[in-house]
N, C-alpha and C positions, 0 to 999 in steps of 0.2 A: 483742677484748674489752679493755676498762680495767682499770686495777690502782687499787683504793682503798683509803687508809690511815685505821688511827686506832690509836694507840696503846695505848688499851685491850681492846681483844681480845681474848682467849684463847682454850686449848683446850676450856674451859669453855664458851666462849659458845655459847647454843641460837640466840639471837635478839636483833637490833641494829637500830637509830632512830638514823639519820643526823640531823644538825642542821639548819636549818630552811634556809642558803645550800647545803648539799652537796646536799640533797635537791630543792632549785629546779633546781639545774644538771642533776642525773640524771635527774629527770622533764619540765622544759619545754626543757631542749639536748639532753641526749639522747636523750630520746623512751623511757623505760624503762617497760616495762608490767608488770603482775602476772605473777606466771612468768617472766619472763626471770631468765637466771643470771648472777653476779657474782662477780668474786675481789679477796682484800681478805687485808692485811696487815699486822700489825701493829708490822711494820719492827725486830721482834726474832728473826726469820727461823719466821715462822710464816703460811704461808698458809691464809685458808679459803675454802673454795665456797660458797656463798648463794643463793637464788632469791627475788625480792619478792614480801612476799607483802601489800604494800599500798604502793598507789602515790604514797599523798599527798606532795604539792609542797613540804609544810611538815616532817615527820616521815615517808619514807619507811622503811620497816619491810622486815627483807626473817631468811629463817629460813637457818641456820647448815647447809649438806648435808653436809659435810667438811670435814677439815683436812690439812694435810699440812706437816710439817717441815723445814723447808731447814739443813741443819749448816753453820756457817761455817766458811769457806776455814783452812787448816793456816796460812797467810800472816797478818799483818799491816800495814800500809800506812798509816804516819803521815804525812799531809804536814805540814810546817812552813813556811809560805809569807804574804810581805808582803803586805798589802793594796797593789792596785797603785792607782794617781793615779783611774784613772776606774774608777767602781764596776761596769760592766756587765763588762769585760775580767776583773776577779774573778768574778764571778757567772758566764761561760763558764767559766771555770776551772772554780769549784764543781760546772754541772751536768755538764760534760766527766767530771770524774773521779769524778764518781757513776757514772754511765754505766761506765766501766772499769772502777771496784771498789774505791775508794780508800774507807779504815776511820774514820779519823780525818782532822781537819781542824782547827788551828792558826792563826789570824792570827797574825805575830809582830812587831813592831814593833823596826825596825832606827835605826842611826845615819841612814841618809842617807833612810828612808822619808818619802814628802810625806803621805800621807795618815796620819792618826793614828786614826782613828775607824769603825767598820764598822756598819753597820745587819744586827743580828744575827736578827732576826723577819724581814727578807726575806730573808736568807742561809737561814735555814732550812727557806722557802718554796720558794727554788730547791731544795733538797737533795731536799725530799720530792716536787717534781714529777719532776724528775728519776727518783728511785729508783722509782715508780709506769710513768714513762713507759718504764723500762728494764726492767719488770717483776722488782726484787729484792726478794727479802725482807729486805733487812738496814739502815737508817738509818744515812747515817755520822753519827758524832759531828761536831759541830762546836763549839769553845771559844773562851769566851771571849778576846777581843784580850791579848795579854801581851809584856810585851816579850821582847828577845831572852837578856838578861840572867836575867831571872826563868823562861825556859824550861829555860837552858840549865843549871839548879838544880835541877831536875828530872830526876831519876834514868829515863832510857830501856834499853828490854829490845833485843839484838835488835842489827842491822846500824844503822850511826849515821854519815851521812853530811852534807855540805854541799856542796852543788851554787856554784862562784862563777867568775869569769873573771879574775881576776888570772893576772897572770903568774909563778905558781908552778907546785912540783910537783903533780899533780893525775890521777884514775884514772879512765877509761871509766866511767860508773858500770854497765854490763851485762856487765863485768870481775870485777867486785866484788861483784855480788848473789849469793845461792843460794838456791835453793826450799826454802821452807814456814819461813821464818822472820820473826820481826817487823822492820820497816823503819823507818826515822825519815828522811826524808829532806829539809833544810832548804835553803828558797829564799827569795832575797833580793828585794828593791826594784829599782825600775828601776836605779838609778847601782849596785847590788852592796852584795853586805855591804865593808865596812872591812878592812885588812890586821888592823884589831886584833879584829874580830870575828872574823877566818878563823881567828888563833891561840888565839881564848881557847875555840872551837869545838871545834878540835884538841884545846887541854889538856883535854877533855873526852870523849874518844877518838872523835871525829864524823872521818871519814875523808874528805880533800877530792876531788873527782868533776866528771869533766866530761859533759853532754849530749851531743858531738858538735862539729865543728869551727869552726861558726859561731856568732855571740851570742843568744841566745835572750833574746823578752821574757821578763816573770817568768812570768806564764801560761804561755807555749807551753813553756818549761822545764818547770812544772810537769807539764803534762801530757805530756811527752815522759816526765818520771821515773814518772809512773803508770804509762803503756806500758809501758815496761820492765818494770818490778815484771809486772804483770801477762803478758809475752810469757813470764817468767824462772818462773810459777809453773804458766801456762795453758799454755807452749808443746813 
């Protein structure tokens, strides 16, 4: 069975009309007939059961049988992470750690970043297929591009970390985690954040953390730091 999203949803809703391309997809790709059953969600952790009760191509119509409540995770899970050089390498990132459970999502724009700009309607097209295709009830947030200056001006809850590969002091970041609390965990651009971004990080009490022994792209970093989180809450 498919997971289908729309935002407006509620525990209210009796009865929903898909828009006229979701409704093409579901009745001439999928083959959906009157009576078959659907689950749909409105990505604010709330699932409901459905069965069509009219099949048109243009306006499929389908009635509300149940809901049921998903409670979110005691965890919290900020990534703060570069837009990398080629936008697809970002885009596995994004759907990767939908897929794992990651809450929030940060472009942050460093000293040595190439790219400067993010196509943010297809980032969030990744997100929602993903979360559908993983079947969760819950949208990560994704923000607006900002720099790393004006992130880090911003007051975070929770464990506060910078993931870099300079040759400093620097901590396991699966050392350093503990369950069920909020996470921030910032990653750099391919070349790394700056010796003077690592310090003005710190003066901010972000605690410096390593992946593992070898150099991680900015992606595979990131998504190593989601595993974690999630192996440290799940496991």
């Amino acid at each position: 069975m498919q997971l289908f999203y729309n935002p407006g949803l509620a525990e209210e809703t009796k009865e929903f009309t898909f828009d006229s391309a979701e409704s093409k997809h579901m009745i001439k790709v999928l083959r959906k007939k009157v009576g078959d059953a659907l689950q749909m969600t409105n990505g604010k952790g709330l699932f409901l059961f459905a069965t069509i009760t009219d099949n048109n191509p243009k306006a499929c119509t389908v009635e509300i049988t149940d809901y049921k409540k998903i409670y979110p995770t005691k965890h919290r899970l900020h990534m703060v992470v570069a837009p990398t050089k080629m936008n697809d390498r970002y885009e596995w990132f994004l759907e990767k750690a939908t897929e794992i459970g990651v809450h929030e999502i940060t472009p942050v724009l460093c000293e040595r970043s190439e790219r400067k700009s993010i196509k943010m309607e297809r980032f969030q097209k990744v997100i929602q297929s993903a979360m559908k295709q993983s079947f969760q009830a819950y949208l990560p947030i994704i923000n607006p591009i900002i720099t790393l200056t004006e992130f880090l001006d911003q007051p975070q809850q929770g464990l506060l970390f910078i993931a870099h590969c300079e040759d400093m002091e620097r901590f396991e970041l699966k050392r350093k985690l503990a369950p069920d609390r909020p996470t921030t965990i910032l990653i750099g651009p391919e070349g790394d954040f700056t010796k003077t971004e690592i310090k003005m990080a710190e003066e901010k009490g972000y605690v410096p953390v390593s992946m593992g022994k070898t150099r991680l792209r900015t992606e595979t970093a990131a998504i190593v730091a989601c595993s974690t989180v999630a192996l440290t809450n799940n496991g």
